[in-house]
LOGUMAR-757042 format. One record per residue (C-alpha): y, x, z; residue in one letter; residue number from 1. Coordinates in pm, whole numbers, plus 50000, padded with zeros to 5 digits. Example, Ala and Ser with C-alpha at 12.3 -4.5 7.8 and 13.67 -1.06 7.14 Angstrom:
2
     py     px     pz  resn  resi
  49550  51230  50780     A     1
  49894  51367  50714     S     2
//
This chain:
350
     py     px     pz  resn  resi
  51554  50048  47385     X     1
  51165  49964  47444     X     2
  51068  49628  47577     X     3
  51050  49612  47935     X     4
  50693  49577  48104     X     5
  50540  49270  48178     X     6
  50340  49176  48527     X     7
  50055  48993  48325     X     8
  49819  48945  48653     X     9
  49757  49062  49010     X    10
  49451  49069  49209     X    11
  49337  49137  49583     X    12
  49083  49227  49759     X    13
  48991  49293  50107     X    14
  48608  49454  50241     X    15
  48440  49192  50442     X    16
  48409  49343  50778     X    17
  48673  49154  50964     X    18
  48806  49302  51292     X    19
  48998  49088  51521     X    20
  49269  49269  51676     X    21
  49178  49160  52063     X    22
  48798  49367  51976     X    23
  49001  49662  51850     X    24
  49198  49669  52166     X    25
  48929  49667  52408     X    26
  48705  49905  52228     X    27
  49033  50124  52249     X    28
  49015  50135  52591     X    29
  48634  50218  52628     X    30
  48727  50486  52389     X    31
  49038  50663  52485     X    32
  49134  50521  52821     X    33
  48967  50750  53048     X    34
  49021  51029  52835     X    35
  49352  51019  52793     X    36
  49615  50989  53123     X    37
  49900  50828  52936     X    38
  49677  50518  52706     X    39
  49767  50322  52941     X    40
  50195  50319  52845     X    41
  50042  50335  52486     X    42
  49802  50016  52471     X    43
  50079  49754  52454     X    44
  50110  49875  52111     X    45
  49828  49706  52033     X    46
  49977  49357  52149     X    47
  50315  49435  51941     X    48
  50202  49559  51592     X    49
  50202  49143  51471     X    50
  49862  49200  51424     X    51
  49562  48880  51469     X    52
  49264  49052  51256     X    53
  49207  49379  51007     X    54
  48933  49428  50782     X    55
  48726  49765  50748     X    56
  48460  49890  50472     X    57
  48228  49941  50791     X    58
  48087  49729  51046     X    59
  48287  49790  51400     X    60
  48043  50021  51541     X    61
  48046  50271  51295     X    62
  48391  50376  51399     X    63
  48276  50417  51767     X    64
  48065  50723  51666     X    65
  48228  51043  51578     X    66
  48211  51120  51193     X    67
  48299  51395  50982     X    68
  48417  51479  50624     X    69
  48063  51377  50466     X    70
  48022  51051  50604     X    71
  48348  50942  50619     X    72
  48337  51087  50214     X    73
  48030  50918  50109     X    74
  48160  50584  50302     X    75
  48505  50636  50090     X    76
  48300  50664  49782     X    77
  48086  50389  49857     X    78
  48438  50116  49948     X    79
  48665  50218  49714     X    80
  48478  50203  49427     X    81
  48327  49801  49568     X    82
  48706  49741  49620     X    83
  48821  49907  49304     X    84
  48594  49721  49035     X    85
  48700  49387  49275     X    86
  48995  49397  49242     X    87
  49051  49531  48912     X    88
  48780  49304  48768     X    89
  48986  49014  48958     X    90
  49305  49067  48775     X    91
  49171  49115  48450     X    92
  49005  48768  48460     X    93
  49337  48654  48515     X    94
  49532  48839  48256     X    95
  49220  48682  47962     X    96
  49134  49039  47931     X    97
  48820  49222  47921     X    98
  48779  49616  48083     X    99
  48752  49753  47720     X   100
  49095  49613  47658     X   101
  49211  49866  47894     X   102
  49433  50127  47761     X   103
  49557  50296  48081     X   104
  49441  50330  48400     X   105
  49700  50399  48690     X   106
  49460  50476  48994     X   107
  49635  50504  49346     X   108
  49519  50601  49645     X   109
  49580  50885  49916     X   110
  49317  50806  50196     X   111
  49030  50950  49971     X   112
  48926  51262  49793     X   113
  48734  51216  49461     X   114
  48662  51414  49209     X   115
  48561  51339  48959     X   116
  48851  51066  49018     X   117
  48743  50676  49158     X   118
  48796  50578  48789     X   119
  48579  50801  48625     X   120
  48307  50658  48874     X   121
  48329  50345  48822     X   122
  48438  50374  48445     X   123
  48087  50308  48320     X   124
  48021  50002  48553     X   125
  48356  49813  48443     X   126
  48288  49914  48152     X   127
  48611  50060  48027     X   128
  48609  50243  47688     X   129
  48554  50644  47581     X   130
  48936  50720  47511     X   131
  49066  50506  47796     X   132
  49386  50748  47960     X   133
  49333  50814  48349     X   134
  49626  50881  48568     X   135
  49527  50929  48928     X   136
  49789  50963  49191     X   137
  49727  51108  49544     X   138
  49960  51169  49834     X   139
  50229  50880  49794     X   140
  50085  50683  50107     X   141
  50267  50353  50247     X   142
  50489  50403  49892     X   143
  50181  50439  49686     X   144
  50242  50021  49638     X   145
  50584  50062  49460     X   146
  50540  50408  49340     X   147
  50221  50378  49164     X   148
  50355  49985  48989     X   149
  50663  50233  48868     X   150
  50436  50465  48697     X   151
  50208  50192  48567     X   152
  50531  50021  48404     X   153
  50655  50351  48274     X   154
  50337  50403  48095     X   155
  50322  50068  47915     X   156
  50701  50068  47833     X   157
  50624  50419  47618     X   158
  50299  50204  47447     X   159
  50433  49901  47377     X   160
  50141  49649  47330     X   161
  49911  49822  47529     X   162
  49724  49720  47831     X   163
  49800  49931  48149     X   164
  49584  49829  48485     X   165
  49711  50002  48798     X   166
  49483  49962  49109     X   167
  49562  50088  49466     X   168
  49270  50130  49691     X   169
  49309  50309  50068     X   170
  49079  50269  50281     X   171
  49289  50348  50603     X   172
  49034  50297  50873     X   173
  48798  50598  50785     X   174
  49099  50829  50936     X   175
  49007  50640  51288     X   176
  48969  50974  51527     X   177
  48778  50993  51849     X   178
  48917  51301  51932     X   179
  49248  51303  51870     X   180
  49414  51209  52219     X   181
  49759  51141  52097     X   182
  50022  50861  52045     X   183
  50030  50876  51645     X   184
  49651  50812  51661     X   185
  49670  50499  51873     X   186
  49940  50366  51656     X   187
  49719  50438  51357     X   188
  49436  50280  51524     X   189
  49661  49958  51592     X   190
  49795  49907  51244     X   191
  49566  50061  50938     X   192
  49325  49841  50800     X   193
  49155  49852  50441     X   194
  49232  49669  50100     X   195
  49316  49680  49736     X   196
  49538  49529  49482     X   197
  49557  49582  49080     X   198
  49773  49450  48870     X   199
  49766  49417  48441     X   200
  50123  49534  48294     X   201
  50213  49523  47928     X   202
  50526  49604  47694     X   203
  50677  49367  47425     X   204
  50449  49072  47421     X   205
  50388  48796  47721     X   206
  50456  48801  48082     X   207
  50667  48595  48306     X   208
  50781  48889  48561     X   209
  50947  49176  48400     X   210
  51001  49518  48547     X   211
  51379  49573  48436     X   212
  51393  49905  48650     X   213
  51295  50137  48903     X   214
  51423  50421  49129     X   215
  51318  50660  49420     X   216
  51505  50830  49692     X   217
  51357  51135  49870     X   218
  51517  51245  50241     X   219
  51546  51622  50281     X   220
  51393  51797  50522     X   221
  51133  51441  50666     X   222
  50803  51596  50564     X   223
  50733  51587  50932     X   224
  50770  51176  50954     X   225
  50476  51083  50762     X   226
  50167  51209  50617     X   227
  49787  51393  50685     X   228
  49678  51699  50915     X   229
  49336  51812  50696     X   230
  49108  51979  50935     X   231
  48733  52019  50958     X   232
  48652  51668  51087     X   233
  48865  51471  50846     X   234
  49296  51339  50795     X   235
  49437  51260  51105     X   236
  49793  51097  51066     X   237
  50117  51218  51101     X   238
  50384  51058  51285     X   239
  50655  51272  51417     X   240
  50963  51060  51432     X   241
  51024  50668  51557     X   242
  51011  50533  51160     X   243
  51203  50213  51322     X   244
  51493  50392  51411     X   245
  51477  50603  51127     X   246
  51428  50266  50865     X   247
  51760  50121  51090     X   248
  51989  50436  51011     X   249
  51878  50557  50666     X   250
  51724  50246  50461     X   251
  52047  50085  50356     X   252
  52224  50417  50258     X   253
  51926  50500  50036     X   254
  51899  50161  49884     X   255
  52287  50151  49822     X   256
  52226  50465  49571     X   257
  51909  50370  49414     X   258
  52060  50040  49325     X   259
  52370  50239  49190     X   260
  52160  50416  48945     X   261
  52031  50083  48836     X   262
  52391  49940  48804     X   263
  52268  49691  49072     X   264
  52391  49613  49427     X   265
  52208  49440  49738     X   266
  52371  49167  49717     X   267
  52262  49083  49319     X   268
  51885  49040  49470     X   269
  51756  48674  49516     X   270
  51491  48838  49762     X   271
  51412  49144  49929     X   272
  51010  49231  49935     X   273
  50898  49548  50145     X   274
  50608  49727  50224     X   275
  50618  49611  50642     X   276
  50483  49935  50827     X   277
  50420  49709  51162     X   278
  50630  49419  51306     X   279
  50902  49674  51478     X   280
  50944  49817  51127     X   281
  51042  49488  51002     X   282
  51261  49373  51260     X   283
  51422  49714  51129     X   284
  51434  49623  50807     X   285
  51598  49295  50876     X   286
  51874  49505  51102     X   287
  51931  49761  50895     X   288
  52008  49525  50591     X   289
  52168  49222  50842     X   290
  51915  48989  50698     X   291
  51852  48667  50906     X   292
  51523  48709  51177     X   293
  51248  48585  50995     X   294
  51376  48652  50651     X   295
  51036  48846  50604     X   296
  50833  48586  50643     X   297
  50543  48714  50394     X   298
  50552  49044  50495     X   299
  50525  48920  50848     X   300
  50217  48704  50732     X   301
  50030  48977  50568     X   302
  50059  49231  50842     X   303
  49893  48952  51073     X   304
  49578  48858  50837     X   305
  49535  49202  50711     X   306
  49701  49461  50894     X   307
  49870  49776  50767     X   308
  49680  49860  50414     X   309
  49873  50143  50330     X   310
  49974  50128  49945     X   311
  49777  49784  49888     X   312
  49994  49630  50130     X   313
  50347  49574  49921     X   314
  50092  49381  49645     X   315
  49960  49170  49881     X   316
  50282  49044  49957     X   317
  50387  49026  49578     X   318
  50111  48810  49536     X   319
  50239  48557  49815     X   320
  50559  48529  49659     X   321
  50448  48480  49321     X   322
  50192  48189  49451     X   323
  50532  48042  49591     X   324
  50745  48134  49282     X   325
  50890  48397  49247     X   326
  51311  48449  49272     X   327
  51522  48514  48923     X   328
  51525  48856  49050     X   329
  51313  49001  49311     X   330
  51366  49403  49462     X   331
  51005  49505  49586     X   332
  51097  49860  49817     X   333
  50810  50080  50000     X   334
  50820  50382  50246     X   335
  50602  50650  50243     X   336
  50532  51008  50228     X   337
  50755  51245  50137     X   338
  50956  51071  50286     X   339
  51041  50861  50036     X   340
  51209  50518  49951     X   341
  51054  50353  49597     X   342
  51197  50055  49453     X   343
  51091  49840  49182     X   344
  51333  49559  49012     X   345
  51176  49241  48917     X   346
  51329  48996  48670     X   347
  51125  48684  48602     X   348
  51204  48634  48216     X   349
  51406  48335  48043     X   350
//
């Protein structure tokens, strides 16, 4: 058997507009209120995400102005890539590596289109070396956390003793739509904020936090729960079915047979770590899997300083738990796309 990967380091990073969420609200209102006969039954949302402050790769009045695909693509270009080399420059300080001791590159994001790829841009700057392999991944959303730290550890267990740095970037608020008069894009507007996490994995030598397994479970016939509508001015979200409800009936089924395939059960799991979609999605997450109110106390935290990042967010949360020590075995589990359950199993080693 190869030697399971390693966590070596992780790293955040957040864009330094900072948008309280009591600003978002009323410029909500200026925007869509008077427009829009039912805001008014939809604006409490606002007041029940969890939410005290977001952070965009903007200043606040650039999203009051209607944009299209070239400025919201050149303002992509221009905040991933700051975020990117931030973060990714971040947690190789902390791993004692340098970007030419890169072997890999896992690059995940879904709220961006770039080709050549974010890493190829930025390649040169961080300095990462000719042969370095790319692998960017698009599409896996609010999973894109989980999903895209599976890949990354399947990659370094097949080169053992090579470095593999996976960064997620998504720069959620650029999706923000003026014109859309419709309750999945004032929920969008209440939750998505911008960030980006990387972490440095590598097989067979070092590491406290070991990634013993991993698993997925796809729900037939749910492409219509989450995801993008493309159309001339940009994404606009997707959100055709109450994902509370949904996380309440179907999360603990799902979880039950990834953890089969792993030989694991719930109950072997010291803690629980998800990707928190808002605060009603948690308080699902904590009925579905009759966990005690409050259990999610990090994930409750990070929606409330940073909002919903997308993909970033599940790392974010990782990195609370690891500052407070993290359990003999941890099970980190993110929604998204698809849709899709992803589930990584955490060991911290002997």
């Amino acid at each position: 058997m190869p030697p399971e990967a390693a966590l070596l380091s992780l790293s955040t990073s957040v864009p330094p507009h900072i948008f309280p969420q009591k600003d978002i609200l009323d410029a909500a209102w200026e925007v869509f209120g008077s427009r829009f006969p039912d805001y008014g039954r939809f604006a409490s949302i606002f007041a029940n995400t969890g939410i005290i402050k977001r952070h965009g790769v903007k200043p606040f009045d650039w999203y009051l102005t209607q944009r299209g695909w070239p400025e919201r693509t050149e303002a992509f270009f221009e905040g991933a890539e700051a975020l990117f080399i931030e973060a990714a420059t971040g947690a190789l300080a902390k791993a004692h590596l340098a970007a030419a001791d890169v072997d890999t590159v896992v690059t995940v994001c879904s709220t961006g289109i770039a080709t050549p790829s974010l890493d190829a841009r930025i390649a040169k700057r961080m300095g990462f070396r000719s042969d370095v392999s790319r692998v960017p991944v698009f599409g896996l959303g609010c999973a894109g956390g989980a999903s895209g730290l599976s890949i990354a550890s399947r990659l370094a267990q097949s080169r053992p003793g090579t470095n593999v740095l996976m960064v997620t970037v998504e720069l959620c608020t650029l999706a923000l739509r003026l014109d859309e008069l419709s309750k999945a894009n004032i929920i969008a507007t209440s939750l998505f904020g911008d960030g980006a996490a990387a972490i440095v994995l590598r097989a067979g030598d070092g590491g406290e936090t070991l990634i013993e397994a991993v698993g997925e479970h796809l729900w037939p016939d749910t492409l219509d729960v989450m995801g993008w509508n493309i159309d001339p001015l940009g994404f606009g979200v997707i959100l055709r079915r109450t994902i509370p409800e949904f996380v309440t009936s179907e999360l603990k089924p799902a979880l039950t047979q990834i953890l089969a395939r792993m030989d694991r059960k719930i109950a072997d799991y010291d803690k629980l770590i998800f990707h928190p979609g808002g605060a009603k999605v948690i308080d699902a997450i904590e009925t579905a899997l009759s966990l005690h109110q409050g259990t999610l106390e990090h994930e409750r935290a990070v929606i409330a300083d940073y909002g919903n990042m997308s993909a970033p967010t599940l790392l974010f949360i990782l990195e609370r738990n690891l500052a407070k020590g993290l359990a003999h075995r941890s099970l980190l589990t993110a929604l998204g796309p698809g849709f899709t359950a992803s589930c990584v199993s955490l060991r911290r080693a002997a």
